[in-house]
C-alpha positions as CSV (number, residue, x, y, z in Angstrom):
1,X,-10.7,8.2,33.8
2,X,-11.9,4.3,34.3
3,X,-14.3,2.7,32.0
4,X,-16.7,-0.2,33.7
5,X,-17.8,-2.3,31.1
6,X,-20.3,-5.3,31.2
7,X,-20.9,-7.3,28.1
8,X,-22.8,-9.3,26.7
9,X,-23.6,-11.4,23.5
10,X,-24.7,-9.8,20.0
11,X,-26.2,-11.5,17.4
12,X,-24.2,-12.7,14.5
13,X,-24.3,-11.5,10.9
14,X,-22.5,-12.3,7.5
15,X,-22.9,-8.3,6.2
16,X,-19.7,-6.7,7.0
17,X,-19.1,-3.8,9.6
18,X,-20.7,-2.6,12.5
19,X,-24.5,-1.2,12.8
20,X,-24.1,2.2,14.9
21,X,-28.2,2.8,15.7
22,X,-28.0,6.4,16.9
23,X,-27.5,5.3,19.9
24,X,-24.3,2.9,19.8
25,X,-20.7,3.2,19.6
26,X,-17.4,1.1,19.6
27,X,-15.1,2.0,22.3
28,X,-11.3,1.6,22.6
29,X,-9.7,2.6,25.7
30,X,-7.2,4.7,25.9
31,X,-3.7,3.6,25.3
32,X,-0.3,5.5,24.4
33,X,-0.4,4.0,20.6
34,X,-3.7,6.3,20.1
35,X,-2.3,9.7,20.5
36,X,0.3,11.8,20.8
37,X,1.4,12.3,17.4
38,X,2.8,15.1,14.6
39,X,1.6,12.5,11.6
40,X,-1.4,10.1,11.3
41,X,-4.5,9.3,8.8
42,X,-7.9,8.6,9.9
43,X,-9.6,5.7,7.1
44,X,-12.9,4.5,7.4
45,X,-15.8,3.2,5.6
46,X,-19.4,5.0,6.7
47,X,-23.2,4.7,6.1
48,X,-25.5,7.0,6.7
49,X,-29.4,6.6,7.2
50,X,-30.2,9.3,8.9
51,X,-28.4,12.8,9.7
52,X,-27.3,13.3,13.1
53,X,-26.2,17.1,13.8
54,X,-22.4,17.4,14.5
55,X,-22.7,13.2,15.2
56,X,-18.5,12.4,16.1
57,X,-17.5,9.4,13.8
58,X,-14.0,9.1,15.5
59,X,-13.1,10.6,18.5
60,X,-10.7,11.0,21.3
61,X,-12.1,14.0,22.9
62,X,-13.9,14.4,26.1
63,X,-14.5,18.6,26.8
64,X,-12.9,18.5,30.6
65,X,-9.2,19.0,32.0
66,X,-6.8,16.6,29.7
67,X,-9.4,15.0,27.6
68,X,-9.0,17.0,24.4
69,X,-6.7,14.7,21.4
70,X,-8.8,15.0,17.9
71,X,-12.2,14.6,16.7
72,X,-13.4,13.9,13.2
73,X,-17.5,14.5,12.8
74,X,-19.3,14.8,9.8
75,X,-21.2,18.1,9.5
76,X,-22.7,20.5,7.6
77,X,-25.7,19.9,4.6
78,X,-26.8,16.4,5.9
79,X,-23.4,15.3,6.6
80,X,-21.6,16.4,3.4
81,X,-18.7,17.9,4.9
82,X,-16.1,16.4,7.3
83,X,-15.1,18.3,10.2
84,X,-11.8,17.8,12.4
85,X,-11.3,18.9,15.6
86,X,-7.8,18.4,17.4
87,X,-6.0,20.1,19.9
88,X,-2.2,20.3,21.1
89,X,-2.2,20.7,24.7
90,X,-5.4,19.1,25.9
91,X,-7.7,22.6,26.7
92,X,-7.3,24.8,23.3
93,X,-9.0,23.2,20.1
94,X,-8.4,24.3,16.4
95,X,-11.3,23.2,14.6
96,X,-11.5,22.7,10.8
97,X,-13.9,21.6,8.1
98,X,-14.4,21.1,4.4
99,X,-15.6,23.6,2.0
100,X,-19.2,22.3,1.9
101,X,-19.4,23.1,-1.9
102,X,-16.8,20.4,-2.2
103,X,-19.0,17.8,-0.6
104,X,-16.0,15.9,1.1
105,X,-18.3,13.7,3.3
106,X,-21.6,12.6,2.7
107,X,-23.1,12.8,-0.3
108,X,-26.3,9.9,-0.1
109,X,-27.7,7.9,2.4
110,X,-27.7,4.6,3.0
111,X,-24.2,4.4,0.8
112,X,-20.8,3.2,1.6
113,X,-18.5,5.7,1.8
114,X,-14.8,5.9,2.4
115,X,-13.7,9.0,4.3
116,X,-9.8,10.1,4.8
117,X,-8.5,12.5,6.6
118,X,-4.7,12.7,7.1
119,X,-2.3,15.4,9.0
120,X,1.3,15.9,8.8
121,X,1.6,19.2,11.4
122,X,1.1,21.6,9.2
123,X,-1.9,20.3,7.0
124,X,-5.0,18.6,7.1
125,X,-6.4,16.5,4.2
126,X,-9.5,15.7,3.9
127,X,-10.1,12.5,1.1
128,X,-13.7,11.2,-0.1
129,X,-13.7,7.6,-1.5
130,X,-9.4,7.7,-2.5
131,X,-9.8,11.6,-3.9
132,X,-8.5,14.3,-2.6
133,X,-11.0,16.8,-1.8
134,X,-9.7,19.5,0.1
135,X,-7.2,20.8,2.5
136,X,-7.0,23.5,5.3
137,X,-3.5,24.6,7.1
138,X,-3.2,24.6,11.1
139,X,-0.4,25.6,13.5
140,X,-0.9,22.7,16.1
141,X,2.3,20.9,15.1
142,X,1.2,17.9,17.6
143,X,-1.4,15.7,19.2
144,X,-2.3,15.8,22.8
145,X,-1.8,12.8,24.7
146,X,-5.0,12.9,26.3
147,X,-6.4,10.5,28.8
148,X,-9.9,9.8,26.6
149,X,-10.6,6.5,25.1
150,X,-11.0,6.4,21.1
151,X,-14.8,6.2,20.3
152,X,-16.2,5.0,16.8
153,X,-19.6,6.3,15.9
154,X,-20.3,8.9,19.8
155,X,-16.7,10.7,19.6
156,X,-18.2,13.9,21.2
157,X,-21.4,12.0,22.8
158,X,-23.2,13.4,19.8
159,X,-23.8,9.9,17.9
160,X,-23.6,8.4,14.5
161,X,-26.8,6.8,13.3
162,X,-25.3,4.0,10.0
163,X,-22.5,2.1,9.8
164,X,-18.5,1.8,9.9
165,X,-16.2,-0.7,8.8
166,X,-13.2,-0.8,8.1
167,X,-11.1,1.6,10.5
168,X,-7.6,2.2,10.0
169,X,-5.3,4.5,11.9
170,X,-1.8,5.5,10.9
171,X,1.2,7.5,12.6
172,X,2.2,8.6,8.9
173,X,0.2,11.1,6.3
174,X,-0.3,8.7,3.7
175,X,0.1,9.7,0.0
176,X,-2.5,10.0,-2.4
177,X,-1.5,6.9,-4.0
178,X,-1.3,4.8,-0.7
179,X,-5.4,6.0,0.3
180,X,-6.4,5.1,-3.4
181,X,-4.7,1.4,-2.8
182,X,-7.3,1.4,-0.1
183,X,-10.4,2.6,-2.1
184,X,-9.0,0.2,-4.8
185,X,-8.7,-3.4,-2.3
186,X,-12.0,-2.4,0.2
187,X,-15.1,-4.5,-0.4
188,X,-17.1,-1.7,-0.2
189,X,-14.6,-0.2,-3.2
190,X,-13.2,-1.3,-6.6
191,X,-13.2,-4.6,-4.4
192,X,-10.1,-5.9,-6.2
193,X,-8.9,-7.5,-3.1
194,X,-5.5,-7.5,-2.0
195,X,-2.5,-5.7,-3.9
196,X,1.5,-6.7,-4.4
197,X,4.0,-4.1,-5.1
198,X,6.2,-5.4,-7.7
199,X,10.2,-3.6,-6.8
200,X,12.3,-3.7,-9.6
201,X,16.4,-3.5,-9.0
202,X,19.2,-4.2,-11.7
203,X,22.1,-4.1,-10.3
204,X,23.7,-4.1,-6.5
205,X,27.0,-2.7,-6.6
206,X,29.1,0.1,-4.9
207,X,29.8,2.1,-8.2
208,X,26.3,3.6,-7.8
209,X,26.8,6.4,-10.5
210,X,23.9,5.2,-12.6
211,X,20.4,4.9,-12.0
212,X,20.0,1.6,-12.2
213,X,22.9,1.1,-9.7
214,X,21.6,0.5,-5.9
215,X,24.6,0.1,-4.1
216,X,25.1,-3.0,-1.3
217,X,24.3,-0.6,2.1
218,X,21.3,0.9,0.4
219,X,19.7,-2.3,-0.6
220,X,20.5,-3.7,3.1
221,X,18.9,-1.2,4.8
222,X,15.7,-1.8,2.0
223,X,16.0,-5.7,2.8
224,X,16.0,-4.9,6.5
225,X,13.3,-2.5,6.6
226,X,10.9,-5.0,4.7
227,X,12.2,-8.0,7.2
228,X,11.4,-5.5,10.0
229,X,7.9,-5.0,9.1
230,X,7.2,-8.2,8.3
231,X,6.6,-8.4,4.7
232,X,6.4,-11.9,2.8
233,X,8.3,-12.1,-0.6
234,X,6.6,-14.3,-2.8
235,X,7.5,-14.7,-6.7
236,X,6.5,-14.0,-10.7
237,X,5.9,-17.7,-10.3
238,X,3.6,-17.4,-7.3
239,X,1.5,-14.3,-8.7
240,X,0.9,-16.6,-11.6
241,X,0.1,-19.5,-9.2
242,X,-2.5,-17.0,-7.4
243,X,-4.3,-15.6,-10.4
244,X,-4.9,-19.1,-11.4
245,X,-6.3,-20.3,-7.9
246,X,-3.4,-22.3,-6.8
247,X,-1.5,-20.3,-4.1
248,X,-2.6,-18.7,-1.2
249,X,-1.0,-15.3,-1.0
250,X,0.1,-14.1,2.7
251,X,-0.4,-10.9,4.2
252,X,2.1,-8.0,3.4
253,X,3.4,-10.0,0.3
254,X,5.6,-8.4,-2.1
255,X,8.0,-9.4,-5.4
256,X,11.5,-8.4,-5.7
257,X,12.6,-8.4,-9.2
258,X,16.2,-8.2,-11.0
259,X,16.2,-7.2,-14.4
260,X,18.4,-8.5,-17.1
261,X,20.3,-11.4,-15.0
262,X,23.6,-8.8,-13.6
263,X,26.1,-11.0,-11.5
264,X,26.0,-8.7,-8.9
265,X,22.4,-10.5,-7.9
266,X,24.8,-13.3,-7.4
267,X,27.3,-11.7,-5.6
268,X,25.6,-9.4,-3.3
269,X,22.0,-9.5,-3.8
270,X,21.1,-13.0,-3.1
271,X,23.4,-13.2,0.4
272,X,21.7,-10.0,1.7
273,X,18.4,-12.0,1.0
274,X,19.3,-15.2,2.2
275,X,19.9,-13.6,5.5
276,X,16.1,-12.7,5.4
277,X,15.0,-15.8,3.8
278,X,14.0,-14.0,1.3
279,X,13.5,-14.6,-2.5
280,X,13.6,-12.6,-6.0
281,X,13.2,-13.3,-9.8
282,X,14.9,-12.9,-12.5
283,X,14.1,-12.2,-16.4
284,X,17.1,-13.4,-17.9
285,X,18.7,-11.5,-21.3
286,X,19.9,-15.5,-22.6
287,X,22.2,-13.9,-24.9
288,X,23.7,-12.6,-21.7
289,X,23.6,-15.3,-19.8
290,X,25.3,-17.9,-22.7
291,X,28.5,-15.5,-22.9
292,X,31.6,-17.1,-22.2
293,X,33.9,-13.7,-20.7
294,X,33.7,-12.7,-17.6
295,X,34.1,-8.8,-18.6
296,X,30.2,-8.0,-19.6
297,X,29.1,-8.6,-15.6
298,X,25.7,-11.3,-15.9
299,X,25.3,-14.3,-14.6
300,X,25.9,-17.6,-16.5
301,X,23.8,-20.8,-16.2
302,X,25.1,-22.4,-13.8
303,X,24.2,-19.2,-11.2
304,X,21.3,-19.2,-12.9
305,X,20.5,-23.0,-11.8
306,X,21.3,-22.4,-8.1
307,X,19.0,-19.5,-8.2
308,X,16.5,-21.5,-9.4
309,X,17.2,-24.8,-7.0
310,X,17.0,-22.1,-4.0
311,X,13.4,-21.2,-4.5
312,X,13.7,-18.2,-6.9
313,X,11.9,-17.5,-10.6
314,X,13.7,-17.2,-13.3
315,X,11.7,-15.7,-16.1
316,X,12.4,-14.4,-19.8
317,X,13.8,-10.7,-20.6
318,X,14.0,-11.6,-24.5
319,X,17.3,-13.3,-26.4
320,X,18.7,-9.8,-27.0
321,X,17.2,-6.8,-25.3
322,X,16.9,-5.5,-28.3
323,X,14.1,-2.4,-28.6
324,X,11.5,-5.1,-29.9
325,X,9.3,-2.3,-31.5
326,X,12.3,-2.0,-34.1
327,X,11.4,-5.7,-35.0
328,X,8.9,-7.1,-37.8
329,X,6.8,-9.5,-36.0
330,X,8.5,-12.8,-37.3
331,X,11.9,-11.5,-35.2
332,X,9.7,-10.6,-32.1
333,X,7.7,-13.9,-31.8
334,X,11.5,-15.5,-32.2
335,X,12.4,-13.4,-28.7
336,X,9.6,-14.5,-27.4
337,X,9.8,-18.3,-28.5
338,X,13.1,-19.4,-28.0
339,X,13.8,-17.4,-25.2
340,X,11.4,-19.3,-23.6
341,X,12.7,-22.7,-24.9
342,X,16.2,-21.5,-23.9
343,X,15.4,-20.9,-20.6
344,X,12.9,-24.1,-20.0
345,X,15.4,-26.7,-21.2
346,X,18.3,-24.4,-19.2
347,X,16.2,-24.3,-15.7
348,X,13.9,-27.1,-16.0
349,X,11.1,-24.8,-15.5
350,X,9.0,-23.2,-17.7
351,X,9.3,-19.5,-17.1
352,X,5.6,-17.4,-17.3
353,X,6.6,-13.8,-17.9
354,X,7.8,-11.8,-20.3
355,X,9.2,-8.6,-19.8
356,X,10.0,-6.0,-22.2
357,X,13.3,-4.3,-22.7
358,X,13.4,-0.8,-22.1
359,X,9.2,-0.9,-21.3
360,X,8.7,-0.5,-24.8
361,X,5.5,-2.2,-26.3
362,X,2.1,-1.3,-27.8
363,X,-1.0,-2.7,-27.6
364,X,-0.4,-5.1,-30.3
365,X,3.0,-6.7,-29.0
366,X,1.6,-7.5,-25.9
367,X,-1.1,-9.0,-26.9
368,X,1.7,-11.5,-29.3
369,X,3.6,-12.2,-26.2
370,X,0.2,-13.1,-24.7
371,X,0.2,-16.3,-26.9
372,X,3.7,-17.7,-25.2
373,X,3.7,-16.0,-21.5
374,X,0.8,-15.6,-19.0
375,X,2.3,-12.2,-18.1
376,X,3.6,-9.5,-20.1
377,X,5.2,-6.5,-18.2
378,X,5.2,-3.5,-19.9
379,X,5.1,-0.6,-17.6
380,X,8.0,0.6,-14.9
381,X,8.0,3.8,-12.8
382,X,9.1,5.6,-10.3
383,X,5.4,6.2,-8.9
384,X,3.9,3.7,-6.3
385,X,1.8,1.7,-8.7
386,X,0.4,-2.0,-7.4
387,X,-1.0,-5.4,-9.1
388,X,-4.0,-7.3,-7.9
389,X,-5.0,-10.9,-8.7
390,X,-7.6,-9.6,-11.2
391,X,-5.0,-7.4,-13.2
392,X,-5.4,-8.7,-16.4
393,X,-1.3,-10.0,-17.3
394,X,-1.6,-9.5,-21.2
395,X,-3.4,-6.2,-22.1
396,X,-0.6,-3.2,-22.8
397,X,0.3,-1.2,-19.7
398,X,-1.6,-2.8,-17.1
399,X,0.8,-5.0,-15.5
400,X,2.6,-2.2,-13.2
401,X,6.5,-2.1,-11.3
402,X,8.2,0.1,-9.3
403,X,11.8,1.2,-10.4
404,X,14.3,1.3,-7.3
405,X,17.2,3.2,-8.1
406,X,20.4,4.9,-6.8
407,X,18.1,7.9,-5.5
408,X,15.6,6.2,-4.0
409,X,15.6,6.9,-0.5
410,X,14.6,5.0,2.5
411,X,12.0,7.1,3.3
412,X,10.7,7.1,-0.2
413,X,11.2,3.8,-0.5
414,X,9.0,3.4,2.9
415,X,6.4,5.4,1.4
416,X,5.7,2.6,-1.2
417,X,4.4,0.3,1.6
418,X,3.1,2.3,3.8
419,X,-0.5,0.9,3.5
420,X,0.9,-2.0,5.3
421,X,3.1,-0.3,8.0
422,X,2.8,2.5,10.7
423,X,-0.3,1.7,12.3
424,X,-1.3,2.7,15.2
425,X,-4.7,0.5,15.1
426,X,-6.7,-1.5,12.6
427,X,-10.0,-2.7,13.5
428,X,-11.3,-4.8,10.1
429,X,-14.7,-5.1,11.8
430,X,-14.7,-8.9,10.1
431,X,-16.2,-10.3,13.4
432,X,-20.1,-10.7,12.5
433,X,-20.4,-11.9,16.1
434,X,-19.5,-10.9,19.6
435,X,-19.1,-7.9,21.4
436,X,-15.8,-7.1,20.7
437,X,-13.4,-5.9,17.6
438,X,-10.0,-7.0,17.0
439,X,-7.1,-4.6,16.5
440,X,-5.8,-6.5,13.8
441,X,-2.3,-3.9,14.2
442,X,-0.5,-5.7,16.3
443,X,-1.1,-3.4,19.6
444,X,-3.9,-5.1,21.3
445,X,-6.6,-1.9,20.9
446,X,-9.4,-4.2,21.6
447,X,-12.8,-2.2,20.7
448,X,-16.1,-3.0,22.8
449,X,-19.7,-2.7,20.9
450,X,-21.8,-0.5,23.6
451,X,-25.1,1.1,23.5
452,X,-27.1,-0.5,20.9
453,X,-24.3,-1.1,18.2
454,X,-24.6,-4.5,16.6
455,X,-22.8,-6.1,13.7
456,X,-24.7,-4.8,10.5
457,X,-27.7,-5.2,9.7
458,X,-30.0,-2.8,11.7
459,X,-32.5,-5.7,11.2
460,X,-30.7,-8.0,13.4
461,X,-32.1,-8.6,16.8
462,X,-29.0,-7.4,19.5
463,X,-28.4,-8.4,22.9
464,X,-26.7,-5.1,23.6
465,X,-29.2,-2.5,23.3
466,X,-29.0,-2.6,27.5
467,X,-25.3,-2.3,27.6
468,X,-25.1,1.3,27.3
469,X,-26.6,1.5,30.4
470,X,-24.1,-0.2,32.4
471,X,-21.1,1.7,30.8
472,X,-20.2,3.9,33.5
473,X,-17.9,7.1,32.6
474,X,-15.9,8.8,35.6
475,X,-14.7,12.2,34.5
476,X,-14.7,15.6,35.2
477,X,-17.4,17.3,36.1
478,X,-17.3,20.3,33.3
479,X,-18.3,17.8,31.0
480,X,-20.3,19.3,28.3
481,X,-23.1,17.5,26.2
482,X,-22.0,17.2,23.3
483,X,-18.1,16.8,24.1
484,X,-16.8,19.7,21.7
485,X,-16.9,23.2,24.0
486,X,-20.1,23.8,22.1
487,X,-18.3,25.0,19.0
488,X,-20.4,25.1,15.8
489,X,-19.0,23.9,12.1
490,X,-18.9,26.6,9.8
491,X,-17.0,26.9,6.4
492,X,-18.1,30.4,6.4
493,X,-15.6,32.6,4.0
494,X,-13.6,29.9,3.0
495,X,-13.4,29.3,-0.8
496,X,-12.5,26.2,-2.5
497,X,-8.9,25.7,-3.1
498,X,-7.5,25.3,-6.6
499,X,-6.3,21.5,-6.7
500,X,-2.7,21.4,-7.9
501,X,-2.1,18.2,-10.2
502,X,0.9,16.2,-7.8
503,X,4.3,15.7,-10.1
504,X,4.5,11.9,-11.3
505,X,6.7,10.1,-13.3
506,X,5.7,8.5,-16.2
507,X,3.9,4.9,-16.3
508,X,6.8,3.5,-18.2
509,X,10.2,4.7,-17.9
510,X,12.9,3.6,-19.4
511,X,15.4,3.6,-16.8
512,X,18.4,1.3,-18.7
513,X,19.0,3.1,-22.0
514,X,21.4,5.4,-20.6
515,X,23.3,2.4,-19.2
516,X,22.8,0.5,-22.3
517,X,23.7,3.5,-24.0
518,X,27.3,3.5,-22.7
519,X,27.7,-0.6,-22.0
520,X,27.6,-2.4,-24.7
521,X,27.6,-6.6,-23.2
522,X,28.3,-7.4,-26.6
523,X,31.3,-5.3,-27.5
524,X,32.6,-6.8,-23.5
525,X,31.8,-10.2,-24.9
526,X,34.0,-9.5,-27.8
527,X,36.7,-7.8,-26.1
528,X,37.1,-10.5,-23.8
529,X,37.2,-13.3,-27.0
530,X,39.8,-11.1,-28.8
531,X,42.0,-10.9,-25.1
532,X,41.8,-15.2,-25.0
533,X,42.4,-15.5,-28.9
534,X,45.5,-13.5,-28.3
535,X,46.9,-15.4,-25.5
536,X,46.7,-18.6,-26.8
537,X,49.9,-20.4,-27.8
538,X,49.6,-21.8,-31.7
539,X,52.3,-24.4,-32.2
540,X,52.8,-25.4,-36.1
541,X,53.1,-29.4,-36.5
């Protein structure tokens, strides 16, 4: 197939998005990043103002020899159910849509609304505004590689009249938690901006038998898959510096976190990271890190220091880690106070959080340690939870973590981050101007505004309304209108399916009393005291 394209220049506009009038569309050609797949998830950001039949929102389908990869319409009662078409040899097509009682798609006009659809081989999801809706099985295990280019807003020829913004494609079924994050940092949704996921490790040692125990190869291969996809570590210091205005957070930035102060940071941690350049922080137990043997296994100041000279944080963990709810609130405002002396006149810098032993607070602790640190962490779990700059740092269980421990796999440990990764294309649509959209992805899927579409608002005066006219399309000639082997949407017989609650962990494990529970760093300290008391030599004068 070849695409002749002649441009020319749109108007420019400060509303976000692109204005598809019915008429337009945004066209990608084709490239082997855009198909060919067993996993991917469709996200985009739609407005309706009128209903348009059957109108293909994304599509890489053209109804001839070859041209058949996946469609995704919306359909049904003015639009409110989303409809996917996809096929896995380029002529047959498995066709599937919501249950229209559901109303996955369209609800209102003239709203933003953010529509997901994701598919793994064996199920498609269908998400409306970060929920899950509804889901249908298929036995097309892969994508055809077809030779069509990607259209936005005139997949099938049938067109779009409203906006998009916004469009994301992934070679990976995103989790539930990963297309919330998106609902949760898009303008047009909770508008929180963008969000950090906070990892939290203890210790880095080959005896992994505990669950706080990542052993040395597993945290590599972590290390190296976050260096691999480019991620940014940035510190508890720096999240403080950006909530306050005074740091300007990179893309893909993340905060590696070692509880407690373990001298296996030291040892094997901190050289894995240093190959990266990257850097971590550390609440420090002070009790722990003021002991004198070497049997109890944390660090001692003078680690602590070069930790802190090489660009890392160094932050407060209590005196003790005691359970701090067992404590009147004299003896808790003592943790919180002289910890945070300790480790200011220790470090030479003042450290901003505060994080509980064990996760155990309540709503009146927190706000205590409130008075003394500008973040108080509270919550740890095994669920992919993330922190925006707007995430209040002193109410009870809002700051969030993520526990890494000895079982969590690679894979798992991917699927944390993987609203930054596995993307086939990314068009943010942040332009305004132009007659082109930037594949912000990293593979160059440049999209072209033909036939009409302009950057939002409809109001706007475009230059490109003749465009459509000179696009030229050389295909085959069994070519039918309206691209989809005139098949008709139809939930007809299907019922609603009973949503199944997804397991999740708690919001705030305690992952170290078991290891707490069988180490005791005092009685170490203790031992190791009695063992040098005994070998010293008393000589009576």
């Amino acid at each position: 197939m070849l695409f002749i394209i002649s441009l020319s220049a749109a108007q420019v506009s400060s509303e976000p998005g692109i204005y598809l009038n019915g008429t337009g569309e945004v066209l990608i050609n084709d490239s082997n990043s855009l198909d060919g797949f067993s996993k991917a998830t469709w996200n985009m950001w739609i407005k309706q103002e009128a209903y348009n039949s059957n109108s293909g929102v994304v599509g890489k389908y053209e109804a001839s020899a070859m041209g058949r990869s996946y469609l995704i319409r919306n359909s049904l009662s003015n639009g409110s159910s989303v409809s996917v078409a996809i096929s896995g040899d380029g002529t047959n097509t498995g066709l599937y849509t919501s249950n229209s009682i559901l109303a996955c798609g369209i609800r209102e006009n003239n709203q933003w609304t953010m529509i997901t659809v994701t598919y793994d081989g064996s199920l498609i999801k269908y998400y409306r505004n970060g929920v899950f809706c509804d889901q249908d099985k298929t036995i097309i295990p892969s994508i055809y590689n077809s030779i069509s280019p990607l259209r936005l807003g005139g997949g099938n020829n049938i067109f779009f009249n409203g906006g998009i913004d916004e469009f994301t494609f992934y070679d990976q079924s995103l989790s539930r938690e990963q297309i919330t994050r998106l609902h949760d940092e898009s303008f047009h949704g909770n508008n929180l901006g963008q969000s950090i996921p906070v990892l939290v490790y203890h210790k880095i040692e080959n005896s992994a038998n505990d669950a706080i125990v990542v052993s040395p190869d597993q945290f590599q291969a972590q290390m190296d898959y976050l260096y691999k996809n480019e991620f940014n570590t940035i510190t508890l210091q720096n999240y403080v510096d950006w909530k306050n205005g005074n740091y300007d957070m990179p893309k893909k930035a993340i905060i590696i976190v070692f509880d407690d102060g373990f001298l296996s940071v030291y040892d094997t941690a901190k050289p894995i990271m240093d190959k990266y350049g990257f850097k971590g922080s550390v609440p420090v137990v002070t009790r722990y890190a003021s002991f004198t043997g070497n049997s109890s296994g944390y660090m001692k100041w003078d680690q602590i220091n070069d930790l802190a000279n090489n660009g890392w944080s160094i932050e407060s963990h209590s005196i003790t880690h005691s359970h701090l709810l067992t404590l009147n609130e004299s003896q808790f405002r003592y943790e919180l106070s002289y910890s945070k002396e300790l480790l200011t006149n220790k470090t030479g810098n003042v450290p901003n959080s505060f994080v509980f032993p064990f996760h155990e607070s309540n709503a009146n602790y927190t706000s205590i340690c409130g008075e003394y640190y500008d973040l108080c962490w509270t919550q740890g779990s095994l669920n992919p939870t993330y922190d925006f700059k707007s995430t209040p740092g002193t109410e009870y269980l809002s700051l969030r973590r993520i526990n890494i421990v000895n079982i969590t796999t690679l894979e798992y440990f991917a699927n944390y981050l993987r609203r930054d990764t596995n993307k086939f294309g990314e068009w943010n649509m942040e332009e305004g101007a132009g007659n082109t959209t930037i594949d912000s992805s990293g593979n160059d899927n440049t999209g072209y505004l033909l036939g009409g579409a302009s950057w939002y608002s409809k109001n706007l005066n475009s230059t490109l309304s003749s465009i459509f006219d000179k696009f030229k399309t050389l295909s085959d000639d069994n070519k039918i209108e309206d691209g989809l082997d005139n098949i008709i949407d139809s939930d007809k017989g299907k019922a609603p399916i009973k949503l199944e609650k997804e397991k999740t962990w708690p919001d705030n494990m305690d992952i170290e009393g078991y290891y707490y529970s069988i180490h005791d760093p005092i009685k170490l300290e203790k031992e190791d005291k009695d063992k040098e008391n005994k070998g010293k030599i008393y000589t009576k004068i």
